[in-house]
N, C-alpha and C positions, 0 to 999 in steps of 0.2 A: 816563305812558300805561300805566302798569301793569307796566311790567318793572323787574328786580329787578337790577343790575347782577352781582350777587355772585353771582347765578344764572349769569351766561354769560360777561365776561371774566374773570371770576378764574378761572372753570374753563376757559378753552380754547374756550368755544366761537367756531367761523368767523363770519363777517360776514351771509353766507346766513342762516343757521341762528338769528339772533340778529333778523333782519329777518322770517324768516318767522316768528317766536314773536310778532312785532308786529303781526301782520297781524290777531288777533284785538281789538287794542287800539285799532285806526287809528281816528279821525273822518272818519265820513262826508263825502264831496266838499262837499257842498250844505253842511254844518254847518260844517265849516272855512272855506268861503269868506263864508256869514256871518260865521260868528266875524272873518273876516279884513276884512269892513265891502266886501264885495259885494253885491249883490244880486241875485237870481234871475234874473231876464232876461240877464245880464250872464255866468253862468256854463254852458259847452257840457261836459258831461260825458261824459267817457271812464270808462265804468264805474262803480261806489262809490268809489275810492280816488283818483281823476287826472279832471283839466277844466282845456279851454281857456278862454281868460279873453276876453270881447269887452272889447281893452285901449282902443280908439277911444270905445266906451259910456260905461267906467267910467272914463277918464281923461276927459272930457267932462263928466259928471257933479261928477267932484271935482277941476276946476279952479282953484277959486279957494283951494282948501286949500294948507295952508303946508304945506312940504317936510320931511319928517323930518331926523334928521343920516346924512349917508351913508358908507361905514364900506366899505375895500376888504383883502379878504386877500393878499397876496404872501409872500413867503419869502426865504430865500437859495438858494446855489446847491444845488441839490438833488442826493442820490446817485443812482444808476439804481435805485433801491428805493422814491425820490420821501418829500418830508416832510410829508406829511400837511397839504393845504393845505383841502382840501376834506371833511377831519373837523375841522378845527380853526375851518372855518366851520359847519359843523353845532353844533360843540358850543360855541361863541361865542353862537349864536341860544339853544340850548338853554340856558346860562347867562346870559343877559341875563332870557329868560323865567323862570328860576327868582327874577330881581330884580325882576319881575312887570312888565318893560318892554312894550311894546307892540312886536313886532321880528319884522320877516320877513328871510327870507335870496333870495339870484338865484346858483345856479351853472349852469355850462351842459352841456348834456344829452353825457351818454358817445358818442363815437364807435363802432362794430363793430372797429374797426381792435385800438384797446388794449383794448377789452372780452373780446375771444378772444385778445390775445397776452399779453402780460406785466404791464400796469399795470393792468388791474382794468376796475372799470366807474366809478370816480371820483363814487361815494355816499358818500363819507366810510367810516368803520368802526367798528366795536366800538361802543358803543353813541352814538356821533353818526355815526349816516347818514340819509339821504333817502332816505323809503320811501312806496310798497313796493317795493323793491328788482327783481324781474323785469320793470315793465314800462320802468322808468327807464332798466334794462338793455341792452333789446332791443327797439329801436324809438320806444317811447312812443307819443305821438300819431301818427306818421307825419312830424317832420318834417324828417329828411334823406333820405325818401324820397322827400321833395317838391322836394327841394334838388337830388338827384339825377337826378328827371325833369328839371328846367328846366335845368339845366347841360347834360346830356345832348341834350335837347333841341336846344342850341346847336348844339352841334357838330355832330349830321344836318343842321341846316339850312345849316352850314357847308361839308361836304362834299357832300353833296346840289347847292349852290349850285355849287361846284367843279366837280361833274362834269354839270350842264347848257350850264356856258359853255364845258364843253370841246367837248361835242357839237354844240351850234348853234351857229349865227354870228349878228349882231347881230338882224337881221330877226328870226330864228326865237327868240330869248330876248322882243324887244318882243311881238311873235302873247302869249306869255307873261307878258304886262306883267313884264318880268325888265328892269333893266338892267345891261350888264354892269362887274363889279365888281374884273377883273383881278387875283384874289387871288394871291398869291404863295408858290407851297409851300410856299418856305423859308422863309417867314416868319410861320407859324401858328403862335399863341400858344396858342390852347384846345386841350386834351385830353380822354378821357374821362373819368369817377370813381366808384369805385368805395366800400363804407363798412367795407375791409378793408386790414388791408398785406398787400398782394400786391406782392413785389417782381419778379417773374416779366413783370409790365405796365406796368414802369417806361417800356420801349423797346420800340414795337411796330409793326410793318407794316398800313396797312387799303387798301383796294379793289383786293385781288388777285382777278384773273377776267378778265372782258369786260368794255368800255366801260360797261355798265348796272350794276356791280356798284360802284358808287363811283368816288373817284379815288384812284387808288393814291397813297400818300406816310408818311412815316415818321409816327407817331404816337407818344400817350402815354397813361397814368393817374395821376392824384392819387389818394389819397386823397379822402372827401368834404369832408373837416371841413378841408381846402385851396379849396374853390373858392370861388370870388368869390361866390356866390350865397350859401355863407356867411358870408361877410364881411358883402354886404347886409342877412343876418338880422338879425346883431349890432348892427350902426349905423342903420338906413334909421328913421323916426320913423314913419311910418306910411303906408297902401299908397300914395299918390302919389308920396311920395317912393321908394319900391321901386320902382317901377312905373320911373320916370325915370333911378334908379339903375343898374337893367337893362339899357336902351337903353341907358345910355354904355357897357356892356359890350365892350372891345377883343375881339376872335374873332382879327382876323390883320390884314399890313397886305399893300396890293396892292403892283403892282410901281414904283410910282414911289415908297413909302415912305409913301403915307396910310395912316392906319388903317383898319379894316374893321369895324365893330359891329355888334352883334344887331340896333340897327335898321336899320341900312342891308342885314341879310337880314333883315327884315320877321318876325322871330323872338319880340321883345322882349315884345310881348303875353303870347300863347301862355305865355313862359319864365312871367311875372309869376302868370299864370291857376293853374298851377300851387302856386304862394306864396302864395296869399290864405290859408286857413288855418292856414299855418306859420305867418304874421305875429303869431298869437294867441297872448302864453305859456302856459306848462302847469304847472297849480296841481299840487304835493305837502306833503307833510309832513313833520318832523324824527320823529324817534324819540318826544320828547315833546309832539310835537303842535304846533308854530307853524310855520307857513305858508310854504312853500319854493316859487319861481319858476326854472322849469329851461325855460330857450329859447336857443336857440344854442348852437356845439360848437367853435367856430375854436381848433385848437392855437395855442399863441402862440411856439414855436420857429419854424414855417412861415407863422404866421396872424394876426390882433389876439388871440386868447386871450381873450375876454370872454364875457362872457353878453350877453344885447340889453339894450339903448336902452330899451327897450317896457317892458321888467321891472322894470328898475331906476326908471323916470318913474312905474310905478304903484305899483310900492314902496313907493316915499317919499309919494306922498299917502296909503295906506293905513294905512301905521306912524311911529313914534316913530323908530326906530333901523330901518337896512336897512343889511343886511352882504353884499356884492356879492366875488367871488372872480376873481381876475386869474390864469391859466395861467402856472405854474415861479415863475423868481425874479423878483426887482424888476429886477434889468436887460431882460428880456424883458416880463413882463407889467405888470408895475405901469409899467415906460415908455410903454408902449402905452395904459393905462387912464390914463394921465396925458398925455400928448398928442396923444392919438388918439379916444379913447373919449368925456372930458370935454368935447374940444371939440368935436366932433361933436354932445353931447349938453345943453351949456349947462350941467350939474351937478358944484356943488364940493363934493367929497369933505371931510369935518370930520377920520379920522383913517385910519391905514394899519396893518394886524398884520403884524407880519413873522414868518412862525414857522420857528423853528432847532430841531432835533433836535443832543443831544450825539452822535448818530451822527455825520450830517452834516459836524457842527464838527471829531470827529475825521478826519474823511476829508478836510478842507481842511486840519489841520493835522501830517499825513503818515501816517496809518493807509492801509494798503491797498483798493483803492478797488472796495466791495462790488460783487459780479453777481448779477442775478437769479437767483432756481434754485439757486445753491450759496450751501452754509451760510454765513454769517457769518463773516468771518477772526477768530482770535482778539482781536486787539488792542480788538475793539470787546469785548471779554467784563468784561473791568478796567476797572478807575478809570486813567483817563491825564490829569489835569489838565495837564500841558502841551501836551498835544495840541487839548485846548480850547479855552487860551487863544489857540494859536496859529492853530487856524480860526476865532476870532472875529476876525480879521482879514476877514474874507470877507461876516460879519456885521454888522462894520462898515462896511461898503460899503452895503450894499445899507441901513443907516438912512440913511446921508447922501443917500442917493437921495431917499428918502422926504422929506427935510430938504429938498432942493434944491425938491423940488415945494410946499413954502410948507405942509404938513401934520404933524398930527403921530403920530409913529410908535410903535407898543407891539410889543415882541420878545415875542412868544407860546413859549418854551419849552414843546414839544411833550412829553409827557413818555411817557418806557421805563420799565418796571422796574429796568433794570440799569442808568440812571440814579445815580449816586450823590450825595451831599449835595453835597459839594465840588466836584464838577465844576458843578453846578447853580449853586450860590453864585458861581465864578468866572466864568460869565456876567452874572451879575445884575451883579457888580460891575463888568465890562469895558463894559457895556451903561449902566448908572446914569452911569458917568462920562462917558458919549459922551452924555449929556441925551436918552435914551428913556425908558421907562417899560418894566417888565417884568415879567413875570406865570409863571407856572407852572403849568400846565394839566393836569389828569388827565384828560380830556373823554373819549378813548378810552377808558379802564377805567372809568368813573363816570358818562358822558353831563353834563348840566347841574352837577352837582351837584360834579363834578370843574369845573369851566370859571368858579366865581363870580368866584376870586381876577382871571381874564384878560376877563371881563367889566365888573367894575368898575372895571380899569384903563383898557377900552375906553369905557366911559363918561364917565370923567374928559376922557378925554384928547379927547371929541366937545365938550369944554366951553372948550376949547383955539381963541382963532377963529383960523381957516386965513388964512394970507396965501398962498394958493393963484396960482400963474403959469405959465405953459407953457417948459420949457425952449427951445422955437425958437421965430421968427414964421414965415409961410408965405411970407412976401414975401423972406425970404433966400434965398441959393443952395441948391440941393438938397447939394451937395459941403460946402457950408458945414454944414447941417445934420448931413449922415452926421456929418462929422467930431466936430459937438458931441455926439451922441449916443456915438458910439466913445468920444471922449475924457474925458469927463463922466460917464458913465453904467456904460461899460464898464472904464474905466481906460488904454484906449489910449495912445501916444504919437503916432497919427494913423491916416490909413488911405490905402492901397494901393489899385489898381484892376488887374483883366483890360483889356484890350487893349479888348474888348468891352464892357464895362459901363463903362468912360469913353467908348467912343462915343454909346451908347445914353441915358448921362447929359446929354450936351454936346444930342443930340439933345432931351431932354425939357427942357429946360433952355429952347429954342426957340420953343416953344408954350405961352404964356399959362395956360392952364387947367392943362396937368399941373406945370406949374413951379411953382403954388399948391400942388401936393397935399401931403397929408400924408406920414410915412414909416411902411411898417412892415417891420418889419427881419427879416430870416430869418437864425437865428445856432443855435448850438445850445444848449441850456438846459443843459448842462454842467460848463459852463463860463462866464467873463466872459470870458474869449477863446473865438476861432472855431477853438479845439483843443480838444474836449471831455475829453480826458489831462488839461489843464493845470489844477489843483486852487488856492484858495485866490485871492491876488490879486495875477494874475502882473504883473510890470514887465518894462520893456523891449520889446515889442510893439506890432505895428503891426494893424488888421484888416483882411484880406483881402477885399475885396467881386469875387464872380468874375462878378455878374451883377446884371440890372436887371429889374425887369420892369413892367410897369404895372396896376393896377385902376383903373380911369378911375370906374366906378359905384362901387365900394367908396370911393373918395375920395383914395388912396393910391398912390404909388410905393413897389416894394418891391424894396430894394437884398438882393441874396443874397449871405452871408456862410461858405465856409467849406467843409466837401463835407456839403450837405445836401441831402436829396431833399423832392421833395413826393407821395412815396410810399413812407412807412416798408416796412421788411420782418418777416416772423414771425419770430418765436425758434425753435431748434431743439423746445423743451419749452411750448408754448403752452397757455394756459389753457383750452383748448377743448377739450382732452383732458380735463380734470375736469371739464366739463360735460355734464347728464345732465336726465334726464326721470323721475319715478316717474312710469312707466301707471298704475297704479291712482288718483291724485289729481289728475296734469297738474300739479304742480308740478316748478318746477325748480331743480334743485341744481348745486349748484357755481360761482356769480359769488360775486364776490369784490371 
């Protein structure tokens, strides 16, 4: 695309800085989505640079087309400084296109939350990211604004609901074709959400006043990139199925213990009306120009962590090769992308990248364990090859994951400067003997042209046939399940339950349809246990589940692991201090 790497990482330049120098080089929306085997009708554009896609038209159109090979990124355990999962899918697409493959990428769109705190806006960096960088940023198309009306939405009609049955009595709710639904205060699931961590709204009071001002009762806030309405983005196949998705939405249950749904408060529409647009992904571009699908935002510590359904179905008819990005490590999202996502989605993955930084490796195998905002402890400054060998223990984990899901796996060495040979080599070699494939990537200082050696490893290894399998069936017990997942996945020796979420269990256990669902597990991506301290691959432990909770539309039960919220908080030094405006041209500085 006309940039010169040698121009901007070798010198220091930021990730901003290096995106807005692209924006003179970008392909026009309408020429890219040609290029990408769209066609006009098919493409709703936002601007020059960004368009939704009519995915219903163009999957319609190119149905009977064979399916490219599909290609998922994951990692290991990551430090709080994160391993570059989503440049190292930038620059995988940007290296395949340099082997002149035909290959688009789907990662899913940045939350407000980590965009103004600590972790960035998750474009990838240095010179593989997804641009143009400020609208990808801050907003995009509109659609966790749109996420957030219809969640939102819920709720007024929940409370709203609350405080008419408090005031009338049967008669005067039917005058209201209302009938009454005896919800149970204490036992409201939905809360508000907001698309920030604000930990401030974790635990909150609403309908203080008079009778008319709501119903008074303890409330909450998620995050947005938490609610179920994201989840539905992720998985739902197309608006019917949203639309139905929606309605099974749990809001609360009454006081006999039924549940309470969006459509049983006549909400469910309305939420859906809101999401017709959102349902559309949203076309961008790599740095060198090949074609990037950014729809859906679910963290996968608290969430499924994927991109959508929608993106990836039209992916693979449109290209040779599609490289799909799964949130944190393989025990969190590539479990989720592997039994949750695929099946949902009827599509077998050909291979899996797992990308390790020798940071990382050192911090699993006893180096001090980096924090945002303060420099770098010495120990990552030196060569430590035992320290590397000894977090490729942790490395090793997360292939056999990979392994156990019937695919096959390539270790993406993320690469640093300070980097040395030997530390490098003594991966390749811990890796080579455990039957991966493994590659060495400069993708951040060199964009494509760094990434060929980890792109041909990735094409080999899509040549590989998958004996692809679901680690559970849905017909077992949900207890049964947790367990395999703790034990299997995590390294457990079993798991633990609260007092409450063995009840909540035995209870969902009861009812047919939730006893089907899926899991998707809230743990913290810190860790492979539910102590995000605990480094590398601890033995001896059990995992704690203190909670339950249900997504009846999402598809899923989701057992909570550990002290996690579903409402991060700001860092003391947040990235939103370095964000800024030149008045003179309306550009904006400082994402990252």
């Amino acid at each position: 695309m006309g940039l010169n790497w040698q121009d901007f990482t070798a010198k220091g330049a930021k990730d901003y800085e290096i995106a807005e120098a692209a924006e003179k080089h970008l392909i026009k929306i309408r020429e890219l989505a040609a290029k990408t085997g769209l066609q006009d009708e098919e493409i709703l554009p936002y601007g020059h640079y960004v368009a939704k896609i009519d995915y219903a038209r163009a999957l319609n159109r190119l149905k009977d087309k064979p399916d490219g090979k599909y290609i998922d990124v994951t990692a290991i355990t990551p430090t709080p400084l994160g391993e570059g999962k989503s440049t190292t899918t930038m620059g995988l697409v940007q290296g395949m296109g340099k082997l002149g493959l035909n290959v688009t990428a789907a990662i899913r769109q940045p939350s407000g939350g980590p965009t103004m705190n600590i972790k960035g806006s998750a474009a990838g960096g240095g010179m593989s990211q997804c641009v143009p960088l400020t609208p990808f940023s801050l907003g995009l198309t509109g659609d966790i604004n749109a996420i957030m009306n219809s969640h939102n939405l819920g709720m007024v009609a929940l409370n709203s609901r609350m405080q008419h049955e408090r005031n009338y009595d049967d008669a005067q709710l039917a005058k209201r074709s209302l009938k009454r639904l005896d919800i149970d205060p204490t036992r409201v699931e939905l809360g508000w959400i907001i698309d920030f961590a604000a930990q401030c709204l974790r635990n909150i009071i609403i309908g203080m006043g008079g009778k008319n001002d709501g119903y008074m009762m303890q409330s909450k806030f998620g995050i947005a990139v938490s609610s179920e309405i994201m989840a539905i983005l992720a998985v739902a196949s197309d608006l019917k199925d949203m639309r139905e998705r929606i309605g099974k939405i749990v809001v609360a249950y009454d006081k006999k213990g039924n549940p309470v749904t969006t459509s049983d408060l006549d909400v469910a529409g309305a939420m859906t009306a809101w999401m017709v647009e959102a349902l559309n992904p949203n076309l961008m571009q790599t740095l060198e120009g090949q074609p990037c699908f950014v729809h859906a935002g679910p963290f996968a510590n608290i969430a499924i962590g994927q991109s959508s359904i929608v993106s990836d179905r039209l992916a693979l008819k449109l290209s040779d090769y599609h490289v799909t990005e799964s949130g944190f490590a393989a025990d969190i999202g590539f479990e989720k992308f592997w039994n949750l996502k695929c099946r949902f989605s009827g599509l077998v993955p050909n291979a899996a990248v797992v990308v390790a930084t020798v940071r990382a490796l050192k911090c699993h195998g006893g180096a001090p364990i980096p924090v945002p905002g303060k420099p770098l402890p010495e120990e990552y400054k030196g060569e430590n090859v035992g320290q590397v060998e000894k977090g490729c223990e942790n490395l090793l984990h997360h292939v056999a994951t990979v392994k156990k899901a019937g695919i096959s796996p390539v270790v993406c060495i993320n690469s640093f400067v300070s980097d040395t040979k030997a530390e490098i080599e003594a991966i390749r070699k811990i890796c080579e003997a455990a039957g991966a494939r493994v590659a060495v990537s400069d993708h951040w200082l060199k964009g494509g042209e760094g990434a060929i050696e980890l792109a041909n490893a990735v094409k080999d290894a899509c040549d590989d046939k998958p004996q692809f399998k679901f680690l559970y069936d849905l017909n077992e017990p949900l207890k049964d399940r947790i367990n395999k997942i703790a034990v299997e996945v995590y390294g457990a020796d079993g798991v633990d339950y609260s007092a409450d979420a063995a009840k909540k269990l035995d209870q969902f256990e009861k009812d047919p349809a939730t006893a089907k669902l899926g899991l998707c597990m809230v743990k913290t991506h810190l860790s492979l246990s539910d102590n995000p301290s605990v480094k590398g691959v601890p033995k001896g432990w059990k995992l704690f589940v203190r909670d339950c909770l249900v997504y009846a539309g999402a598809g899923f039960v989701v057992p909570v692991a550990g002290a996690i919220t579903l409402m991060p908080g700001t860092a003391s030094d947040p990235a939103y201090r370095r964000v800024d405006v030149d008045t003179e041209t309306g550009r904006v500085k400082g994402l990252f």
